[in-house]
Structure formats: C-alpha cells, structure tokens
C-alpha positions in Angstrom: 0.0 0.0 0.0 2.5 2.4 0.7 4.6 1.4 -2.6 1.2 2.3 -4.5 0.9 5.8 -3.0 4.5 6.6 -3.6 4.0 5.7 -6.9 1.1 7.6 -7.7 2.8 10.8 -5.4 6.0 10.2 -7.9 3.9 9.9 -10.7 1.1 13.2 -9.8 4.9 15.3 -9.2 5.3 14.7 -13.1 2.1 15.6 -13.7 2.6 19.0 -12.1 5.7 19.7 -13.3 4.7 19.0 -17.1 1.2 21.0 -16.2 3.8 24.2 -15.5 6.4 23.7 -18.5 3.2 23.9 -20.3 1.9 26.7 -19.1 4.9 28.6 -19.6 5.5 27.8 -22.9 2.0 28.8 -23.5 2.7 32.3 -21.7 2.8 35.2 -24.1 6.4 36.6 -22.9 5.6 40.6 -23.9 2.0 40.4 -21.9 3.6 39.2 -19.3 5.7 42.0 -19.2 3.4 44.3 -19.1 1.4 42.5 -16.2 4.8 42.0 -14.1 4.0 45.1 -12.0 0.3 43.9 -11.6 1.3 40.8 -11.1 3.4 41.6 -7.8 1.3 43.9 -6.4 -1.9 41.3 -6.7 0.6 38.6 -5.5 2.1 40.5 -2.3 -2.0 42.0 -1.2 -3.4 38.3 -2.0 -0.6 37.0 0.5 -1.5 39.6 2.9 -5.1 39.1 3.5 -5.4 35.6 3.7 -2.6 35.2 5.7 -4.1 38.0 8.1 -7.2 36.1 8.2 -6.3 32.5 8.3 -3.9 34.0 11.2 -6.7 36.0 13.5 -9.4 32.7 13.2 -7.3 30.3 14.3 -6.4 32.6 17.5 -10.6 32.8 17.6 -9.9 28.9 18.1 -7.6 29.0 21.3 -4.9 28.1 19.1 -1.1 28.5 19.3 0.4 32.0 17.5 2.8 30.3 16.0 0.8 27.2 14.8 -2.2 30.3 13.7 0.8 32.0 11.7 2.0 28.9 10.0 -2.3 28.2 9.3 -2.0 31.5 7.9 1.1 31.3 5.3 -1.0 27.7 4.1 -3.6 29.9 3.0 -1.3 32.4 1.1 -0.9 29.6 -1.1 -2.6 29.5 -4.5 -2.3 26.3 -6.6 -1.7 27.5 -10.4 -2.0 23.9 -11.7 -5.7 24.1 -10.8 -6.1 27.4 -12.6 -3.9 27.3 -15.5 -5.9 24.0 -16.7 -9.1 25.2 -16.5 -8.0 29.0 -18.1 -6.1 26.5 -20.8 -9.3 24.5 -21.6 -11.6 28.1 -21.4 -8.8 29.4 -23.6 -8.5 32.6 -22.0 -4.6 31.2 -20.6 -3.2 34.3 -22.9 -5.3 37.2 -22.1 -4.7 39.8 -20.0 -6.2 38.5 -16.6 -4.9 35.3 -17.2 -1.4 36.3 -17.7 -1.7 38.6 -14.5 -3.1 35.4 -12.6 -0.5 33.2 -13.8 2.2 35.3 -12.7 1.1 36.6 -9.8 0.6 32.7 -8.8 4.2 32.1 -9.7 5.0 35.0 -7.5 2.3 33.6 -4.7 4.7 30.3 -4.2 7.7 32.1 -3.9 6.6 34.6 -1.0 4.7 30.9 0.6 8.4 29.3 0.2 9.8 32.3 1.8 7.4 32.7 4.6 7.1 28.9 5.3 10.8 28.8 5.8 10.8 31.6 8.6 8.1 30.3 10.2 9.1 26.8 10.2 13.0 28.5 11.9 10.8 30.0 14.0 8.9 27.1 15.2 12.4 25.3 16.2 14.2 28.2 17.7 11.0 30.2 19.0 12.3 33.3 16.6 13.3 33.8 13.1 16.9 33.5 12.1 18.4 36.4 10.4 21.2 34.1 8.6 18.5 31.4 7.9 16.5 34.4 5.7 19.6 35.5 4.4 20.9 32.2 2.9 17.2 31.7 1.6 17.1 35.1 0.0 20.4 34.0 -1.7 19.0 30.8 -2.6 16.4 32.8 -5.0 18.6 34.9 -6.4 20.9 32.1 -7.6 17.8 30.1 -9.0 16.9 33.3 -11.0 20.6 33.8 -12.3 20.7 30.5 -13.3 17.1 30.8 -15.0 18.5 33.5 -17.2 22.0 31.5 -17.9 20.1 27.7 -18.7 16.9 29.9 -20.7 19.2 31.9 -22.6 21.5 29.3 -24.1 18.3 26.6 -24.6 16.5 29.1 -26.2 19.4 29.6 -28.5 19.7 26.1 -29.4 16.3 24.9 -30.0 16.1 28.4 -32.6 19.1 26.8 -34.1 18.2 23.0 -34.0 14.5 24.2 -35.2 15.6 26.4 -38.2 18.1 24.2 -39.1 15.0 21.2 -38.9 17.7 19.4 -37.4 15.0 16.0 -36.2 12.0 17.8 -34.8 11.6 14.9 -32.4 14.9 15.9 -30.6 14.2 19.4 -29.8 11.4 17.7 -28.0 13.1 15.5 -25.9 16.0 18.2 -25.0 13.3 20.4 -24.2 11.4 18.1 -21.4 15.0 16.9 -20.5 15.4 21.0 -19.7 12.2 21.3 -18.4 13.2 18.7 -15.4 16.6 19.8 -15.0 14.8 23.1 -13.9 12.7 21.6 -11.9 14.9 19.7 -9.9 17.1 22.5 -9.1 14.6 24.6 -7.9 14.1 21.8 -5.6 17.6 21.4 -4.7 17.5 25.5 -3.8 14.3 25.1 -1.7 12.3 26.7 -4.2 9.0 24.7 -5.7 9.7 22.3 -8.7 6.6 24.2 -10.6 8.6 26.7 -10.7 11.7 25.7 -11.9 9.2 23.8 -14.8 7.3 27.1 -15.6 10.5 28.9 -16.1 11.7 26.0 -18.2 8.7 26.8 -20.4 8.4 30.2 -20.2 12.6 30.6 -21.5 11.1 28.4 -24.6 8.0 30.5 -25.3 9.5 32.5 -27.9 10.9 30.0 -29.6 10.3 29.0 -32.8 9.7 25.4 -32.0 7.2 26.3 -29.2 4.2 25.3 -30.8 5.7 21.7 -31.2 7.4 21.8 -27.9 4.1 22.4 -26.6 2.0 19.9 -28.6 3.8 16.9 -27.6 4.4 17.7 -24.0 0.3 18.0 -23.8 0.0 14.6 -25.0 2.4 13.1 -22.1 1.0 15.3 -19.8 -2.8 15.5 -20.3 -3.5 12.1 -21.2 -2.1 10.4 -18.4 0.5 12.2 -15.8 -1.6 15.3 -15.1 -4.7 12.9 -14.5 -2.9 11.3 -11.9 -2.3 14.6 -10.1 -5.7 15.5 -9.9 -6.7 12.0 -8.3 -3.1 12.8 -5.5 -5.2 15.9 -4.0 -8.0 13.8 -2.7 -6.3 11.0 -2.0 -4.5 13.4 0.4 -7.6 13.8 2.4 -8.0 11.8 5.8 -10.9 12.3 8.1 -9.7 10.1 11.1 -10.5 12.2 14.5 -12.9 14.9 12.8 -15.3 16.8 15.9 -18.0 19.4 15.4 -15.4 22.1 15.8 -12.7 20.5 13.3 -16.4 20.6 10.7 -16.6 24.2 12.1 -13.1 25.3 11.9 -12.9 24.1 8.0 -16.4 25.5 7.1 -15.1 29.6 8.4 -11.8 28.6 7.0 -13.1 27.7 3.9 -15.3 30.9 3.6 -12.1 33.0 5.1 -10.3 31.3 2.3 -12.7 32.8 -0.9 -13.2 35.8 0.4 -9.5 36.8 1.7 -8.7 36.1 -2.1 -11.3 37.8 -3.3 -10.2 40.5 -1.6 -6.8 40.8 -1.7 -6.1 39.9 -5.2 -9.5 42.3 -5.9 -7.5 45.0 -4.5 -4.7 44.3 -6.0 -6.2 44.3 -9.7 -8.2 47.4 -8.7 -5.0 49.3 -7.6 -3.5 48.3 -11.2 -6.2 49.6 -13.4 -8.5 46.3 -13.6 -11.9 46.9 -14.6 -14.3 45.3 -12.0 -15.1 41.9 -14.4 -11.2 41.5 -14.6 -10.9 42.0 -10.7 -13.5 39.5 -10.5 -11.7 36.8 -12.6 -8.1 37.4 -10.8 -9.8 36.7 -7.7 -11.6 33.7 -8.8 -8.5 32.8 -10.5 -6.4 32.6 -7.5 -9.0 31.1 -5.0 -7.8 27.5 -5.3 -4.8 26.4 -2.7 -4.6 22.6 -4.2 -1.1 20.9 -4.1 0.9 23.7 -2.4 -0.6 24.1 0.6 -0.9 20.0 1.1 2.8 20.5 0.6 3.0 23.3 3.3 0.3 21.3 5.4 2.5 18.1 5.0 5.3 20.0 6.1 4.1 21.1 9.2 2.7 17.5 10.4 6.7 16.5 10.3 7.7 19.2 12.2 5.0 19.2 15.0 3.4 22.7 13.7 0.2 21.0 13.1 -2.1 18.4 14.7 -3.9 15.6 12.6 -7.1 17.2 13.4 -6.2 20.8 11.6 -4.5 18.9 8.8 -7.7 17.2 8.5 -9.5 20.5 8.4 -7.2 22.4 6.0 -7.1 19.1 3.5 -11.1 19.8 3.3 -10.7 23.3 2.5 -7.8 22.4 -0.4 -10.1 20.0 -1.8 -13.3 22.2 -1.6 -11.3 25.2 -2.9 -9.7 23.0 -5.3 -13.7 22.2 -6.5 -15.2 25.8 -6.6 -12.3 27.7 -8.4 -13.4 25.8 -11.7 -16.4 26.9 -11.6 -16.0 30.7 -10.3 -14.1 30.6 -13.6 -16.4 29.6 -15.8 -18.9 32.2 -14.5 -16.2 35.3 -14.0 -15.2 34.5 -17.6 -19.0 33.8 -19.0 -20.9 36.2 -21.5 -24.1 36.7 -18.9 -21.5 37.9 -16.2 -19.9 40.7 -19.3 -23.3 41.8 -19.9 -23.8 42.5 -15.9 -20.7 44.7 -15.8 -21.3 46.3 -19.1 -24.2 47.5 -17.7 -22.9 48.2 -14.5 -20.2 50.6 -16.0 
C-alpha cells in the first residue's frame, strides 16, 4: 500500500511539473511583461489578506500563535495547476487576466516558500533566524541567475536546432529533459519544482519550436500524468479524528479562504487599473490552494506545527477550494457575467 501511494505521489509530481512547463510555454512573454507590475502587487495584497485572516481565526480557536501564523502562510498559497488548466481548456490562458493570474501565482509560491521557511526557523528556535533568511534570500537569487544563464542558451539552441529542422523529435526530448533539470534545481535550492518547470517553459515561449514543444508535451501530460495529479489531491484527504469544531473550523476557513482572495487579489487588480469583471476573474483565479498548501500542510505534520485534526480540516478546504475555483471561472469569464458589468459601467 504504501509502494502504490509513492508511486502515484511520484507519478502526480510529473504531472505537475509538465502541467507548468506547459503553461509557460503557452505564456505570451511581452504580456507578461506588461502585467509584471500587476502581477506583484496582486501577489504580495493576496498573500496579505489571507494570511491575516487564516492568522486571527485560528487565534478565535484557542490556538497557538505560532501554529495560527503557520495556518495563515498555508492559506497564502494558490495552486496555479488548478487554474492554468481550467484557463487552458476556457482558452483565455493568454489574455490579459490570465497572464496577470499566472504570474502573480508564480510569485504567490515564492513569497509561501519564503514565509514557510521563517516560520518553520521560528517554530524550532522560537524566533526567526536572520542568517537562515539570508541564505534563503540568496538561494532565489541564484535560482533566478541560473534561469537567465540555462533559458538563454536553450533558447538559442532549439532556434538553431529548429531552423536548421535538425530531427523535430529531438528538440522535443531536450526540451522536457530542460524542463526537469529546472525543476529539480529549484528543488535542490528550496524553491518549488513548478517553478523551476514554468520557467523552463516560459525561456522556450518565444521559440520558434514552441508550438511543437508544446504539442507533444500536452500529450504526455494531459492524457495520463496530469490525471494522476488530480486523483493525488484527494487522496491526500484523511478524516480520522474529525469533531464538530474540526467541521466548524474548515467550514469559516473555507469561507475565510474565498473571500480573503477575493479581496486581496481584488484590491490588487483594482489598484493596477482592472476593470471590476477582470478583478473579479483574478480573484476567482487565484482562489484554489490545491497541491501547495498540502505541501506546506504536510510539512508542518513533520515538524510538529500541526495536529492531525487541523491537517484534517485544512485538506477539506484544499479540496473544496480546489472544487469551486473551476467553476468561479467559468462564471467570472462567461458572456451573462460581461453583460452584468457592461451594464454596471
């Protein structure tokens, strides 16, 4: 039994990470660009908020600070496998909120990496370690340099290998062998592997070669591996020990969860110039927390920050946030809610 389920965790990890590489390839480079400011500022205020709130109910529930702040930085997550398929199938991955959604997501697990490594220093010292945030901080800054290095000279050689025709099937194969690489380094450095695979992609997005890249990497991924990632998240779930207030705790976290993102990310695409429709779709865009916070959530059952009976509550939320962001979607992005804020404006 346990074989099986590291099998299928193996085997949902390539799902992900071939979910990513395709979403950056997809990514138009020059929107995103333009959206990088947006982008930050709807990432940073929709890590705020929830975190705030996550933070102040579980104090409401008698528990401890530290265990309410690391509650709160699960809850900053947002799980941009979730979205980017459902924006990929709507085919709205390349507009304008998507591209702000996808990157402020990106940007979303990065400041959850960084605030889930303070907090778990802080949870074995008591405070947070200036040197520990330091050598993190430098951590990022060599995944980025190397991004630049690796994405420059790949992109170079599948333009060459792909003008050149040089066996189309090749550039393929380099180009998922790349897209791991990436991914386990940004392991290695404590950083997600999604985002060493979107970064993979993304570098490859201008290429010439993307749309074949892209086309055979889909087939790999959404015919079998990324399947098998969607069954991991509720296989996840485990309702041993559940009381009425573990059902009440997840039912106000889960409502605290929408509405934080709402919120924040709202804000956040208001500040930039959003119209109210597009504020609408970033938030319902990054309301899902899927496979990152089970990853933060998993953490913190190793290192003693959390109790089987809270994991058991957050896991519910993850999988009912994982269940409603498909559907926001579909009704931030449909024609009947365009017609309502036409005539609104």
């Amino acid at each position: 039994m346990v074989e099986r389920s590291e099998i299928i965790a193996i085997l949902a990890e390539i799902g992900v990470v071939l979910l990513m590489f395709s979403a950056g390839l997809e990514t138009d480079l020059q929107e995103l660009r333009k959206a990088l400011k947006a982008s930050i500022i709807i990432a940073v205020i929709g890590a705020i908020v929830p975190l705030g709130g996550a933070f102040a109910l579980a104090l409401a529930f008698g528990i401890d600070p530290i265990e309410s702040m690391f509650i709160g930085v699960i809850f900053t997550a947002t799980s941009i496998s979730i979205t980017v398929d459902v924006l990929h199938e709507m085919g709205k991955l390349q507009t304008k909120t998507g591209t702000a959604i996808l990157g402020a997501a990106v940007i979303d697990d990065i400041l959850g990496i960084i605030l889930l490594s303070l907090i778990m220093g802080a949870g074995e010292t008591g405070s947070i370690s200036v040197l520990d945030t330091g050598l993190l901080l430098g951590k990022i800054l060599i995944f980025f340099v190397i991004v630049w290095v690796a994405g420059t000279i790949m992109f170079k050689l599948i333009s060459y290998l792909s003008e050149k025709n040089l066996r189309l099937r090749r550039i393929s194969i380099i180009s998922l062998a790349f897209c791991f690489i990436m991914a386990y380094l940004a392991d290695i450095l404590s950083i997600s592997s999604i985002a060493g695979a979107y970064f993979a992609g993304l570098s490859l997005c201008s290429s010439k070669a993307e749309r074949y890249i892209e086309e055979r990497s889909a087939v790999l991924s959404f015919l079998f591996f990324s399947p098998i990632f969607f069954v991991s998240v509720g296989l996840h779930a485990t309702f041993d020990g559940l009381t009425f207030n573990t059902v009440l705790l997840a039912f106000l976290l889960l409502i605290m969860a929408i509405i934080t993102k709402f919120i924040g990310c709202g804000l956040g695409a208001k500040i930039c110039g959003f119209t109210n429709r597009e504020c609408l779709q970033v938030g319902s865009g990054m309301v899902s927390r899927g496979e990152v916070a089970i990853i933060i959530a998993t953490k913190g059952i190793v290192i003693g920050l959390l109790n089987t009976r809270l994991f058991s509550a957050i896991i519910i939320v993850v999988i009912l946030t994982t269940l409603i962001t498909p559907l926001l979607l579909k009704i931030a992005y449909s024609d009947k809610q365009k017609k309502k804020s036409t005539s609104g404006t």
